[in-house]
N, C-alpha and C positions, 0 to 999 in steps of 0.2 A: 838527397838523390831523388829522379825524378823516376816515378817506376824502377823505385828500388831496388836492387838485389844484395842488399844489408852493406852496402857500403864498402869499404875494404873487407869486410869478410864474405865478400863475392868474389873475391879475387884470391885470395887466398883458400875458399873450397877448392875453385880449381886449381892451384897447383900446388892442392894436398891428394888431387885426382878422383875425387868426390864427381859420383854421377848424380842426375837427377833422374828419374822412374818417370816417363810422361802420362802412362797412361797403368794402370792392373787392374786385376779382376780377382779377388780375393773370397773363396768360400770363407760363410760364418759370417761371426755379428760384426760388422764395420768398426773401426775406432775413430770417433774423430777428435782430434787436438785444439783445444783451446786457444786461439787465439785474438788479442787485441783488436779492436778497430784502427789500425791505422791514422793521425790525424793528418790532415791535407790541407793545403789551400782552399777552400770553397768559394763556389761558383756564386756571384750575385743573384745568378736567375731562382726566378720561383722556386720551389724542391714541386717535386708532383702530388704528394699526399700533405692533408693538414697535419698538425705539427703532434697531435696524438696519436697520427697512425707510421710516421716517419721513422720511430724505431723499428717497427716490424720491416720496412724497406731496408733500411740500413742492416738489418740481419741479412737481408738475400743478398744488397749488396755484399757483403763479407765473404758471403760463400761463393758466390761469383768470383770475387776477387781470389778468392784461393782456389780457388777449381783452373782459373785462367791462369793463373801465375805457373801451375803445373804443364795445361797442355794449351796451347792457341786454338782451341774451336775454333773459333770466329774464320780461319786463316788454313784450317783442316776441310771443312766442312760446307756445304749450299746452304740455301737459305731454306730450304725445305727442310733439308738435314738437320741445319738447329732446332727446326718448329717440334721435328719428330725428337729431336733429345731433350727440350725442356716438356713435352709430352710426359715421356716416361718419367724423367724425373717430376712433375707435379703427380703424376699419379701415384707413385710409392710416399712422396712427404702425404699429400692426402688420402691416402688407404685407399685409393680407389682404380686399383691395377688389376684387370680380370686375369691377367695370369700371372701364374706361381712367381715370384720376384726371382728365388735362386736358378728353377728350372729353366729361364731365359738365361738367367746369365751362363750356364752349365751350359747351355743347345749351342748361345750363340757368343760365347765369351771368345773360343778364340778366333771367329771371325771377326769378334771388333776388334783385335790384338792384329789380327792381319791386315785390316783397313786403314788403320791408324797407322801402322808402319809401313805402310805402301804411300799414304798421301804424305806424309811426315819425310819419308826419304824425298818423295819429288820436294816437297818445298826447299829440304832442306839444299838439294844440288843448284836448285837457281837461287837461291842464299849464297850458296860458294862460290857460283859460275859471276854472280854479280860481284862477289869481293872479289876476286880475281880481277874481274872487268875494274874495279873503283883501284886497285893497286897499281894497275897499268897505267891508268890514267894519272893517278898521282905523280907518278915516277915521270911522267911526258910533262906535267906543267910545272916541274920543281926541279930545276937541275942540279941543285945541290943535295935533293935526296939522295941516301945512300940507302941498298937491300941488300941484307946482311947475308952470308950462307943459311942462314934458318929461315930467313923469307920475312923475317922484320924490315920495314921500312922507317929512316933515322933521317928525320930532316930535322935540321939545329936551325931554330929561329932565331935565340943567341944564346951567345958564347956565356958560357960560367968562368970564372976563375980557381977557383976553389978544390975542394973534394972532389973524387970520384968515389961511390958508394961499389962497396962488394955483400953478397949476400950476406954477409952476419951485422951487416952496421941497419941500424936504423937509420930511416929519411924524412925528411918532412917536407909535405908538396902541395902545393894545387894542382888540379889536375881539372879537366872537363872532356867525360869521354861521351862518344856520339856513334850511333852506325853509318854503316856508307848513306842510307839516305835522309841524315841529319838530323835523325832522332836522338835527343839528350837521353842516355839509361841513366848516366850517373855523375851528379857533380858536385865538388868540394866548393868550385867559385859560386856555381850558385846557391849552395851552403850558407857562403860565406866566412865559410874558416877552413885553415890549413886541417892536413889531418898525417898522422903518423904512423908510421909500421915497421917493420922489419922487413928488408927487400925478400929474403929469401921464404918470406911466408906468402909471396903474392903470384900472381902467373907469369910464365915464362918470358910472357914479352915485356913483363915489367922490367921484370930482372935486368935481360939483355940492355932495353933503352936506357934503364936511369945508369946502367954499369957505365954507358958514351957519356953521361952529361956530366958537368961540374957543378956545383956550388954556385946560386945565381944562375943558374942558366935555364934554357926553354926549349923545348924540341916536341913537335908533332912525332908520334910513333902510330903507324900504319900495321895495326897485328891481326897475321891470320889466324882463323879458328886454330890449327896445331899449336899457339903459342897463347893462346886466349882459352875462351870454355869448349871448344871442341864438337862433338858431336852432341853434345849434352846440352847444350846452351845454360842459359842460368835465369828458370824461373820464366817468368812472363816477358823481364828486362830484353834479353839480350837471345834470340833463336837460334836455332841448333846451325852449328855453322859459322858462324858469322864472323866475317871481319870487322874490327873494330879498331876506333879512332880515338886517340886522345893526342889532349895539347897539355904537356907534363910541365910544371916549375919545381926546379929543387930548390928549394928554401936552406935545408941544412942536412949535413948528413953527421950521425951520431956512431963511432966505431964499438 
């Protein structure tokens, strides 16, 4: 997956209804969880530090990367605004914050709680306001889409013959899912191998689409955020709200 959100068990938090916390403010000692470095594709270009100082980099990067995966700064925030939040945060990793760490956060914790959910809800409406827009537009260039009473959109590229899968069967599928403006979050084809689950462990739109396909067959499903991650999005992947796109193949279904 590309900007992962753990593969099929991203699909499956959400329709066990698993929220994600974007942002808190927690009195007392922090906890932080260990986690791997991720391995990637890497870039041919230079790295920026010689090659003895490039762990210490790769550490920030990690934390980055998990701080981002939680909330979109980048996408929250001005460019001032970030200068001013990796401020603060360099001054508490290097001890050198003139005031009290917890007393800030105590004065001014829930104004960041109310900043955050005020820019966080706009982003999140013109997120929806444009899946809305990309679903309409689908439905105008595809005349064999169908939009289902739940607001799933089921366009069959081809026909299966075969099965039709009910929630307790397993399926095996390719899949390559995209946002409305063609960003890859997640994919099995470019994996390069099938992958298998139980329909009724994944999100709602899965369910619905693969329930229309057969066996052998191929269908674009066009799911809005109520049938996807919802108001929660999923991690850095996929933003709160979103419409999202996949082109499904049912390989096999297992009752």
């Amino acid at each position: 997956m590309r900007a992962r959100m753990s593969s099929i068990a991203g699909l499956a938090a959400a329709a066990a209804g698993r929220t994600v916390v974007a942002f808190s403010i927690r009195p007392g000692v922090p906890r932080f969880a260990a986690r791997a470095l991720t391995s990637r594709r890497m870039s041919s270009s230079p790295m920026p530090y010689d090659d003895d100082k490039m762990p210490i980099y790769a550490l920030g990067v990690n934390i980055g990367m998990q701080i981002s995966q939680q909330t979109d700064f980048k996408n929250l925030l001005e460019e001032d605004e970030l200068e001013i939040l990796l401020a603060g945060f360099g001054d508490v990793v290097k001890g050198e914050n003139t005031a009290n760490s917890m007393e800030v956060l105590q004065k001014y914790g829930p104004s960041v709680n109310q900043l955050l959910r005020e820019r966080m809800d706009g982003v999140m409406e013109k997120v929806k306001k444009d899946g809305q827009e990309y679903i309409d537009g689908f439905i105008d260039c595809n005349d064999e889409a169908v939009k289902t009473d739940s607001g799933l959109v089921y366009y069959c590229m081809k026909e299966g013959d075969g099965a039709s899968p009910v929630v307790e069967d397993e399926v095996e599928v390719h899949y390559h899912g995209t946002l409305t403006d063609g960003t890859v979050f997640d994919s099995s084809v470019d994996r390069g191998s099938t992958i298998k689950f139980k329909l009724g462990q994944v999100i709602k739109g899965w369910q619905e689409g693969l329930a229309m396909m057969k066996e052998g067959g191929k269908a674009t499903l066009v799911i809005p955020p109520e049938l996807a991650y919802g108001d929660a999005g999923s991690g850095g992947a996929v933003p709160p709200g979103a419409t999202l796109k996949f082109e499904v193949e049912l390989f096999k279904v297992n009752p």
